[in-house]
N, C-alpha and C positions, 0 to 999 in steps of 0.2 A: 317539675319538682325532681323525678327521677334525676334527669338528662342534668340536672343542676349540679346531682350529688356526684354523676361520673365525669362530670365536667371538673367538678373541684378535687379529682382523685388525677385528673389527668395535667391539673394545673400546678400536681405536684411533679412533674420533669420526670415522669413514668417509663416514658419512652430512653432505657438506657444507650442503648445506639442502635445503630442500622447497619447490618452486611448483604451485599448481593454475592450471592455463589457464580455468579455468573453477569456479563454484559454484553449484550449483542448492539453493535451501531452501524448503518448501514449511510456510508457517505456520499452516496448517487445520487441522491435526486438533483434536479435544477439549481436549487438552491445553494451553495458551496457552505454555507453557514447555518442552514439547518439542516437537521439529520435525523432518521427514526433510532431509538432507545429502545431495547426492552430487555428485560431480564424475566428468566423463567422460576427465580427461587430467591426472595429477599426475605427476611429475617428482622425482627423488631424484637428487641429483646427491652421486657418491660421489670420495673421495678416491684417486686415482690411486694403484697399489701395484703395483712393477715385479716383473713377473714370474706376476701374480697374475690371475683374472678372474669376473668376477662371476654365476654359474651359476645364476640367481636366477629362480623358476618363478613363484611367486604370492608377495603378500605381506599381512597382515593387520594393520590399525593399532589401538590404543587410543591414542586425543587428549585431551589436554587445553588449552584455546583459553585462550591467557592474554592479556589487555590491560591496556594501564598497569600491566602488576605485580602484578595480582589475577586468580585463577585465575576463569574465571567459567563456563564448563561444560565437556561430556565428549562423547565421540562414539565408539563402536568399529563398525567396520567389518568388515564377513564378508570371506574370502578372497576376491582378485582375481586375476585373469592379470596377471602382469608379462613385461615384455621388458629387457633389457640391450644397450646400444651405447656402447660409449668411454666408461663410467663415469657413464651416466644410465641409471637407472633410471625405467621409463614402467609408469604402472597407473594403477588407477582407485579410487574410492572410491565403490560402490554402495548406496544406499537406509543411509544409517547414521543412526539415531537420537538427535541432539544432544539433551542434557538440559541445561538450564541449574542451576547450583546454587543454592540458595533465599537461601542470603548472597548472591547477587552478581547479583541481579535489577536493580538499579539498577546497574548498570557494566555489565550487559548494558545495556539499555536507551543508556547513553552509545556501546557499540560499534554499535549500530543506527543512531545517531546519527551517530557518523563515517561508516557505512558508505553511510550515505543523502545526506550533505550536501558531502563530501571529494572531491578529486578520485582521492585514492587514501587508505588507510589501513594502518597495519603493525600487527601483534601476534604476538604471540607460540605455537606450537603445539608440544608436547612429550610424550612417551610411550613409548609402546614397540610395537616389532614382531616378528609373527613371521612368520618368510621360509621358504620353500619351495628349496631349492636341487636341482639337478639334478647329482650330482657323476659322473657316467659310470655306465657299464656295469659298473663293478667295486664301487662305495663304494653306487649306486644314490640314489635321492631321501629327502634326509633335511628334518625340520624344525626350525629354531632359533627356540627361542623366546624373547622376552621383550629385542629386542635396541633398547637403547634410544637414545633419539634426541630434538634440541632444534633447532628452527630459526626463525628470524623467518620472516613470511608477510608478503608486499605484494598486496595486490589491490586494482584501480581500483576506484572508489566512482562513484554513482551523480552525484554531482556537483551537486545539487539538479536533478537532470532538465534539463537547458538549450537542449534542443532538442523542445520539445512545440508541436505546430500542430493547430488543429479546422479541417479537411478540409472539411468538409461541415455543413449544418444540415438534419437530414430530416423535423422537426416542430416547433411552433409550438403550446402552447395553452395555456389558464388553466385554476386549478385555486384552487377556494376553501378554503382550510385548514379554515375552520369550516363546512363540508360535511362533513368526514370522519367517519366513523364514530366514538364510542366507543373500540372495541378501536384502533383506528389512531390518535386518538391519545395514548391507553397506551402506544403502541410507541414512541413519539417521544419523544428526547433533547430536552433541555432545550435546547440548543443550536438543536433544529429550531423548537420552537417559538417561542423567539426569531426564529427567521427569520422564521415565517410569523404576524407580530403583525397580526394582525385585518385583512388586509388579502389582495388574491391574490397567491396565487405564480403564476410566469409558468414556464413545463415548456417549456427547449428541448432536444431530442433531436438528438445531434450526434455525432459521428464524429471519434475524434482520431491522427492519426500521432507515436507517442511512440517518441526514436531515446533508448535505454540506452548509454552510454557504461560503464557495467561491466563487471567480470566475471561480472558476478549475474545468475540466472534466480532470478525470486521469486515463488512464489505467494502471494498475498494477502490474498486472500476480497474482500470488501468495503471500496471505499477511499472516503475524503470528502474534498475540499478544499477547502477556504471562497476563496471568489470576491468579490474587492474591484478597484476602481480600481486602474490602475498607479501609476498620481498620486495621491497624498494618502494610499491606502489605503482611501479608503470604501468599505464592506462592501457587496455587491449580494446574494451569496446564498450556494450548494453545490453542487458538482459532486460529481455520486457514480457510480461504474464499480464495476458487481459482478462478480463474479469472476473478480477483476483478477489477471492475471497476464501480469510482465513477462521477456519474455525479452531476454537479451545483443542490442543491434543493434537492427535495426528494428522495428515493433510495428505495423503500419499496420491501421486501422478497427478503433481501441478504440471500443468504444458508451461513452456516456458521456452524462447525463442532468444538466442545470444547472438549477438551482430558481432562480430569481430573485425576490425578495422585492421588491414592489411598494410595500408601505408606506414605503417609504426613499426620501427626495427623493433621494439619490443611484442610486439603482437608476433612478427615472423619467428622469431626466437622462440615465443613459447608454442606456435603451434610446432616447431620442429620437436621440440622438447616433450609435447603430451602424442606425439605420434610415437612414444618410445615407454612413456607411463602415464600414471595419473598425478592431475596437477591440482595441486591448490589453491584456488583465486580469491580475493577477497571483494566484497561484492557493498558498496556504499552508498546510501543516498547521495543523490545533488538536487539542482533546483528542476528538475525535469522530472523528477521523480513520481511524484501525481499532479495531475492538468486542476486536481482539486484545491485551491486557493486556501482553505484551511488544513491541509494535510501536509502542504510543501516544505511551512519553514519546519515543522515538528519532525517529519519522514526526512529530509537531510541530514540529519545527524547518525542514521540507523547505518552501523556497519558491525560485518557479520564478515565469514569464511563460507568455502564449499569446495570440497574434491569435485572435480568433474574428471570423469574415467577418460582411461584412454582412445582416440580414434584419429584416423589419418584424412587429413583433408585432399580433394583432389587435386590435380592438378588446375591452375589457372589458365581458364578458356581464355581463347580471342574476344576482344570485346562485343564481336557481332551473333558470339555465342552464349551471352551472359544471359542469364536468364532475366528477364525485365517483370519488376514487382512495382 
């Protein structure tokens, strides 16, 4: 009878929307298409009802993440602690399982895209919850389930990163592509070999301070961005950061590892140019960019800048002095 009456309070659309202060998603595991979720501060903000208050202990979601209109995966969440004050409801959403659904890999891949290039992006999150209520000493803690609920979600986007600076340069050497072993280059994307056409790659080892304007912590794995001139575009090389992962706010001494492809008039050009000052590269997704299957087509579209300071490269050894990687 209780459970009836907060049932018919809640089947009046109580729940006015939902904000997460925060989204952490961690894209490694096996899976390419599922991923863990969690956020440490989500917010329900409920419809005022005189006379009435909100006794609400833990609460436990099943989501469904909709964009542009199209449902595009799922997420259920284990029970949380919640707290109640003036009709916000505050909890959290711990390690939950996003699955993406196999229609909707492609509009995934377009939300990755806004989430990574926008300054903020909205979609849509709907389902149902089951809530934990504390009704006193007499009624005791009861659970309602299945109480449903629809709200838009805005969370700041990464913005194409607009604030990335290389800090520091800690190494300097050359490395002859056709040294490399066999099995190494087997492992190499088409993309790498292109870069390193019959000529040496130049290995600078560098340190970068990357400020996240999101709400996102994201792990990554393995990221690549193709390193061209600011001006013009001409292609120099690849910057690659292995297990990359960004958190909300500041990120100071990413290691970060830039290939420079020597065979390209444009690559000699400018390392003459930054042996004299500091240069300005612009730094862009392509389809190399993560080995992760749902991150590729969204992470192509990410282009940003970055000063890298001044340093002089050495002289090019003989090729039986190249250092073999």
């Amino acid at each position: 009878m209780v459970l009836d009456k907060v049932r018919k309070k809640f089947d009046l659309s109580v729940v006015k929307n939902i904000e997460l202060e925060d989204m952490a998603i961690d894209f490694t595991g096996p899976d390419h298409w599922l991923s863990t979720l969690s956020s440490d501060h989500m917010i329900a903000r409920l419809t005022s009802i005189p006379g009435f208050s909100w006794p609400i202990q833990q609460v436990q979601l099943r989501v469904i993440i909709r964009d542009n209109n199209v449902d595009i995966g799922k997420l259920e969440s284990p029970f949380a602690p919640a707290s109640v004050k003036g009709g916000i409801v505050t909890s959290s959403l711990t390690q939950s399982t996003m699955s993406i659904f196999p229609t909707a890999h492609s509009n995934f891949c377009e939300f990755i895209k806004a989430l990574a290039t926008k300054p903020s992006h909205t979609f849509a999150i709907k389902g149902s919850a089951d809530i934990v209520f504390d009704l006193g000493r007499i009624f005791g803690v009861h659970t309602l389930k299945g109480v449903d609920f629809i709200s838009d979600l805005t969370l700041r986007g990464l913005n194409n990163i607009p604030d990335i600076s290389c800090t520091s340069i800690q190494d300097v050497h050359y490395r002859n592509p056709l040294s490399q072993d066999s099995s190494a280059q087997q492992n190499e994307s088409e993309e790498d070999r292109s870069m390193s056409n019959a000529g040496y790659d130049l290995l600078v080892e560098a340190q970068f301070d990357i400020v996240n304007p999101s709400q996102l912590s994201l792990t990554l794995g393995k990221i690549r961005l193709a390193v061209s001139t600011a001006e013009g575009g001409h292609p120099l090389g690849i910057v690659t950061m292995e297990n990359f992962t960004l958190l909300q706010g500041m990120n100071d001494a990413r290691q970060g590892t830039i290939v420079f492809d020597t065979s390209l008039d444009s690559t000699l050009h400018f390392l003459k140019e930054i042996s004299v000052r500091d240069q300005t590269v612009a730094l862009n997704g392509f389809h190399g960019t993560s080995a992760n299957e749902a991150l590729t087509e969204g992470l192509m579209a990410l282009s940003t800048t970055c000063v890298i300071p001044r340093f002089h490269s050495p002289h090019k050894p003989e090729p039986s002095h190249v250092e073999r990687q």
